[in-house]
C-alpha positions in Angstrom: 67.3 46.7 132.4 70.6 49.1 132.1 71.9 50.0 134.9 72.5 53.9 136.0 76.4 53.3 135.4 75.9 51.9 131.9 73.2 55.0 131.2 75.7 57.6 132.2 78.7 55.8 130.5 76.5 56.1 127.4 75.2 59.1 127.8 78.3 61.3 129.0 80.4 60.8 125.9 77.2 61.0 123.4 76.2 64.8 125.0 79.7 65.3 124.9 80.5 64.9 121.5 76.8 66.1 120.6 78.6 69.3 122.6 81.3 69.8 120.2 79.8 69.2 116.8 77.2 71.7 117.9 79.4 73.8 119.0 80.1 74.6 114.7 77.0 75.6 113.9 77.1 79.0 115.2 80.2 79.9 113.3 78.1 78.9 110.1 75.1 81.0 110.6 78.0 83.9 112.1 79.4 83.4 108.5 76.2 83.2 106.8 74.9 86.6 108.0 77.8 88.3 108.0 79.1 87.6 104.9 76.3 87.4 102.7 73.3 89.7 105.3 70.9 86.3 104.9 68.5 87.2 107.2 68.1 85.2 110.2 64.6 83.4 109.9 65.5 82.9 106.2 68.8 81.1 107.2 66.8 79.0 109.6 63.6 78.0 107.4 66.6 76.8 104.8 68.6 74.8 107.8 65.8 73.0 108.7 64.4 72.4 105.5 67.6 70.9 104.3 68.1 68.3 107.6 64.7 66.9 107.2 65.8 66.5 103.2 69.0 64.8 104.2 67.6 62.3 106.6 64.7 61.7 104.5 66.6 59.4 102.2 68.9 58.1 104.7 66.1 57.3 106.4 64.2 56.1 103.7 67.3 53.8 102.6 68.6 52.6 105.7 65.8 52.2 108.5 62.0 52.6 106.5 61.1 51.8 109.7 61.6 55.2 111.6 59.7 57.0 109.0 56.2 55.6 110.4 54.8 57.1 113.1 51.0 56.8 115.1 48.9 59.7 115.0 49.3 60.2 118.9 52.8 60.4 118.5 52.6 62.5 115.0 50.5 65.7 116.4 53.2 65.3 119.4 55.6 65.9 116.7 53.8 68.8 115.4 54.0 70.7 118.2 58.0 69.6 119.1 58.4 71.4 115.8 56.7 74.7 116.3 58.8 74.9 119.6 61.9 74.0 117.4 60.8 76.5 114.7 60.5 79.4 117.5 63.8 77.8 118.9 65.8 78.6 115.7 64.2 81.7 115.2 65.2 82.6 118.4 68.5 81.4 118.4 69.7 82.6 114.8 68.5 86.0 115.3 70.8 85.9 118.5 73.6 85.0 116.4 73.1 87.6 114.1 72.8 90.3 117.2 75.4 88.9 119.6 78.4 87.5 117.8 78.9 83.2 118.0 80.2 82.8 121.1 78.1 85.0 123.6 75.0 83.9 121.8 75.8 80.3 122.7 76.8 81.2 125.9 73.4 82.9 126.5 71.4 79.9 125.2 73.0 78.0 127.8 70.6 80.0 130.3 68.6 76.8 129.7 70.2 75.1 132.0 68.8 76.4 134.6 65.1 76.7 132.8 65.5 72.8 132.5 66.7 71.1 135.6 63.8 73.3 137.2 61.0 71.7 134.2 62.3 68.7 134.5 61.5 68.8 138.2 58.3 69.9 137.9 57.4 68.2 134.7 59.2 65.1 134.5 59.8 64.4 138.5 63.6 64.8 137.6 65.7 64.8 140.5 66.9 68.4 142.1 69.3 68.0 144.9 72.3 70.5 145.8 74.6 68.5 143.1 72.7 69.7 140.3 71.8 73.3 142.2 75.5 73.8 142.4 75.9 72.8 138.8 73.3 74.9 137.7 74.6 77.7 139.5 77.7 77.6 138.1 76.6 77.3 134.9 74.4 80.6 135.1 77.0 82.0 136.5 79.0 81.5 133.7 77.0 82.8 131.0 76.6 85.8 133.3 79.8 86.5 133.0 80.5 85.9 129.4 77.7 87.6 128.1 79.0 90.9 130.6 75.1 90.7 132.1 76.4 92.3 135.1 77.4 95.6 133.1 74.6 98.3 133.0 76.6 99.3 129.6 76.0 96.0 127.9 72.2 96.2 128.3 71.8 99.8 126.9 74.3 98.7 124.2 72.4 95.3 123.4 69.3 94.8 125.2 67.9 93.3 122.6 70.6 90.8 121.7 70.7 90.0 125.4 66.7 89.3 125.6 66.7 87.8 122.8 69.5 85.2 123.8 67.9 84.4 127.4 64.7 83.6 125.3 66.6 81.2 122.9 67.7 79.9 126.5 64.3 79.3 127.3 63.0 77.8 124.1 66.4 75.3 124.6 64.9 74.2 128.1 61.4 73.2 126.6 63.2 71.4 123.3 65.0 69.2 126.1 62.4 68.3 127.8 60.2 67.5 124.8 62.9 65.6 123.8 63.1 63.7 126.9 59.6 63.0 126.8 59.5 61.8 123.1 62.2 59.0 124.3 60.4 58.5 127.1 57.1 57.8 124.6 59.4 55.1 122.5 59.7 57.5 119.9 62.9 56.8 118.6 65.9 59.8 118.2 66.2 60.1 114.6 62.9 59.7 113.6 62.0 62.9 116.3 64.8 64.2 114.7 63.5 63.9 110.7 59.7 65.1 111.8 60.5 67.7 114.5 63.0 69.4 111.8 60.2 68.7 109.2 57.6 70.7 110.7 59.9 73.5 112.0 60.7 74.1 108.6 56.9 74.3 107.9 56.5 76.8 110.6 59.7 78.7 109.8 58.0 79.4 106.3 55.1 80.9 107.7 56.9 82.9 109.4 58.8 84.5 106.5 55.4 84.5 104.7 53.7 86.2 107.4 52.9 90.0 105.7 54.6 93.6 106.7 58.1 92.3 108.3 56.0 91.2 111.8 58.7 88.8 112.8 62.1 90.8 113.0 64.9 88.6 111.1 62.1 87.2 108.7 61.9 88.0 105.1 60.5 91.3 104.0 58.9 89.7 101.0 58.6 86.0 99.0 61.2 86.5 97.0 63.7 87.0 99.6 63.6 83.5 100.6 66.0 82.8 97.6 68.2 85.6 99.3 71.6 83.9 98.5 70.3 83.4 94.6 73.2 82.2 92.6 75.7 82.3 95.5 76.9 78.7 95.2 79.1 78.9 97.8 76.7 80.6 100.3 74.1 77.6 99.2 77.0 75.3 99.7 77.6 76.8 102.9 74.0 76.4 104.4 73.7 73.0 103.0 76.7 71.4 104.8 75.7 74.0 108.0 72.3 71.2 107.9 73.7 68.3 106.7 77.0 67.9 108.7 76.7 69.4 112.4 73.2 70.2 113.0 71.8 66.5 112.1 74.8 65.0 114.1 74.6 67.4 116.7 71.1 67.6 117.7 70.6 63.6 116.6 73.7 62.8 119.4 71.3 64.9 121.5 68.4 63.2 121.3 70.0 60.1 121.5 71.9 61.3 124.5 67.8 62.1 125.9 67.7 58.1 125.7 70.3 57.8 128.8 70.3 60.7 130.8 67.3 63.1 132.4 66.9 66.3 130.8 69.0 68.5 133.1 72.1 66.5 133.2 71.8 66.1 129.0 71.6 70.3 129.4 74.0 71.0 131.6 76.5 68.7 129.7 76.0 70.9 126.9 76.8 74.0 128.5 80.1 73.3 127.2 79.3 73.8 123.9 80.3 77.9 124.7 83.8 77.0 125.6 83.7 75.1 122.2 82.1 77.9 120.1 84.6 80.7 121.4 87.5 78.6 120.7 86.9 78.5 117.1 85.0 82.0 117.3 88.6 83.4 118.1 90.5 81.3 115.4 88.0 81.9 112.8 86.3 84.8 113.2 88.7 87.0 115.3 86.1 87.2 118.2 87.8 87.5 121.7 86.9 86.9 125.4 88.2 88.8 127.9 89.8 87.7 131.6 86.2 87.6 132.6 84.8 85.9 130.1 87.2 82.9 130.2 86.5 83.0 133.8 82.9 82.2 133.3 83.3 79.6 130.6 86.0 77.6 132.9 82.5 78.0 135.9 80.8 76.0 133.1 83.5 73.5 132.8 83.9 73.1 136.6 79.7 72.4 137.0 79.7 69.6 133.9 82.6 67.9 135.6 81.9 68.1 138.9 78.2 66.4 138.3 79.3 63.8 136.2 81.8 62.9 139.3 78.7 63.4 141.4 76.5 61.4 139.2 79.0 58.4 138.8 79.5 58.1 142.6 75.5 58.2 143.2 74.8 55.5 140.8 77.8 53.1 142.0 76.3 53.6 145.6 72.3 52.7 144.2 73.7 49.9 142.6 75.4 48.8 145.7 71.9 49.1 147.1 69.0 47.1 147.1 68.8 45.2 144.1 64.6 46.0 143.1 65.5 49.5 142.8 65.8 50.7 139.7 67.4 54.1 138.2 63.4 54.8 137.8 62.8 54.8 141.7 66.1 56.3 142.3 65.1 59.1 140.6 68.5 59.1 138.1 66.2 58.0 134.8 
């Protein structure tokens, strides 16, 4: 059996880098809808669409394997992607109202949403550690998406809304994540069939009649939005194949090793990520404040994987029958 230290030295770097490759995809869909006004659900039906087309070949070529699935774990699948497909919808309309980097910061409300799941769900531990990290990290997307000024919610109550419930829908992907590892299922076949049927659901949503769903296409045709805009089909192709297959498959590999919460909170560094290359690319700033809440972020992921690292060396110190399950760390 892996020990906890082996887990966490596996899991750590995988969330990590999961973190920054994640970190892109906001700047695509920024881009997207900026420069060529692709409506958000449209944008997300075609991003999910074009993962599970990448993977299904690589897939198909590499490991024919992962592609087979029981019919427990397939209607499990079905409804891991309708919570993806409300995930993206929720998520890529924040985008479009919030700018890239306080809409990431704002989905990082899941944080919180997840370690508390998880503990009710999953029996994941919740001691003052991961409190404290989970404090900090609210507190840091408090501050960088301005919460605390009265003028930001009349200006943009419903980018704000919006982003908390993309926060939301992250918790409940993490934790359906968690539990598909948890069910043997491995990462990237979750990965090939969750994106699958979110891009089934995402079309019914831009089918559904009379502009219900705000973001979604106002009529059939306007699924083809970018028509012959190369560049913008270029754009959302690589926006799938390159950082949203890596990203989210590191995640859900990164499920494998590490409970829910702490795979969450890790990620809460994808803002500090996202604003980086926000500001270098497309001219979006933080303020004092701001930077002050994304360095709160940094200081919870760090201080739990310190935490974390001295917990497991003293369980493994411990009694030798218990295991990372009994502990409470798995």
């Amino acid at each position: 059996m892996k020990t906890i230290q082996t887990n966490l030295a596996r899991g750590y770097p995988v969330a990590l880098l999961s973190a920054a490759i994640l970190s892109t995809t906001a700047i695509f869909i920024r881009h997207l809808t900026q420069t060529y006004h692709l409506p958000p659900l449209v944008l997300a039906f075609w991003r999910d669409s074009f993962v599970a087309l990448t993977l299904l070949p690589a897939l198909g070529a590499l490991r024919p394997l992962l592609l087979k699935v029981t019919r427990p774990h397939l209607h499990y699948l079905i409804i891991y992607g309708f919570v993806l497909a409300v995930f993206n919808s929720m998520w890529t309309l924040a985008v479009a109202l919030n700018g890239a980097a306080i809409a990431t910061v704002l989905v990082y409300c899941s944080a919180g949403f997840t370690a508390l799941l998880g503990w009710w769900l999953l029996k994941e531990r919740l001691d003052w550690a991961k409190l404290l990290a989970v404090f900090l990290s609210l507190g840091g997307c408090v501050l960088v998406s301005e919460a605390l000024n009265p003028a930001a919610w009349r200006a943009n109550m419903a980018g704000i809304l919006t982003g908390v419930l993309s926060g939301l829908c992250y918790a409940i992907y993490t934790l359906m994540g968690r539990s598909a590892s948890q069910r043997g299922l491995n990462p990237w076949t979750t990965l090939f069939y969750t994106f699958g049927f979110a891009a089934v659901f995402l079309l019914l949503f831009n089918l559904l009649p009379g502009g219900f769903i705000p973001g979604a296409a106002s009529r059939p045709a306007d699924l083809f939005w970018l028509g012959e805009e190369l560049t913008g089909w270029g754009i959302l192709l690589l926006l799938a194949a390159g950082p949203t297959v890596l990203g989210f498959g590191l995640y859900n590999v990164s499920l494998v090793y590490l409970p829910s919460s702490v795979a969450n909170l890790i990620l809460t560094l994808e803002p500090a990520f996202t604003a980086l290359i926000a500001y270098l690319l497309l001219g979006e700033r933080l303020n004092g404040v701001q930077i002050g809440g994304s360095l709160m972020i940094l200081a919870g992921v760090v201080f739990l994987r310190i935490y974390e690292g001295q917990l497991a060396s003293q369980l493994e110190v411990g009694p030798a029958s218990e295991t990372g399950a009994e502990a409470g760390i798995l």
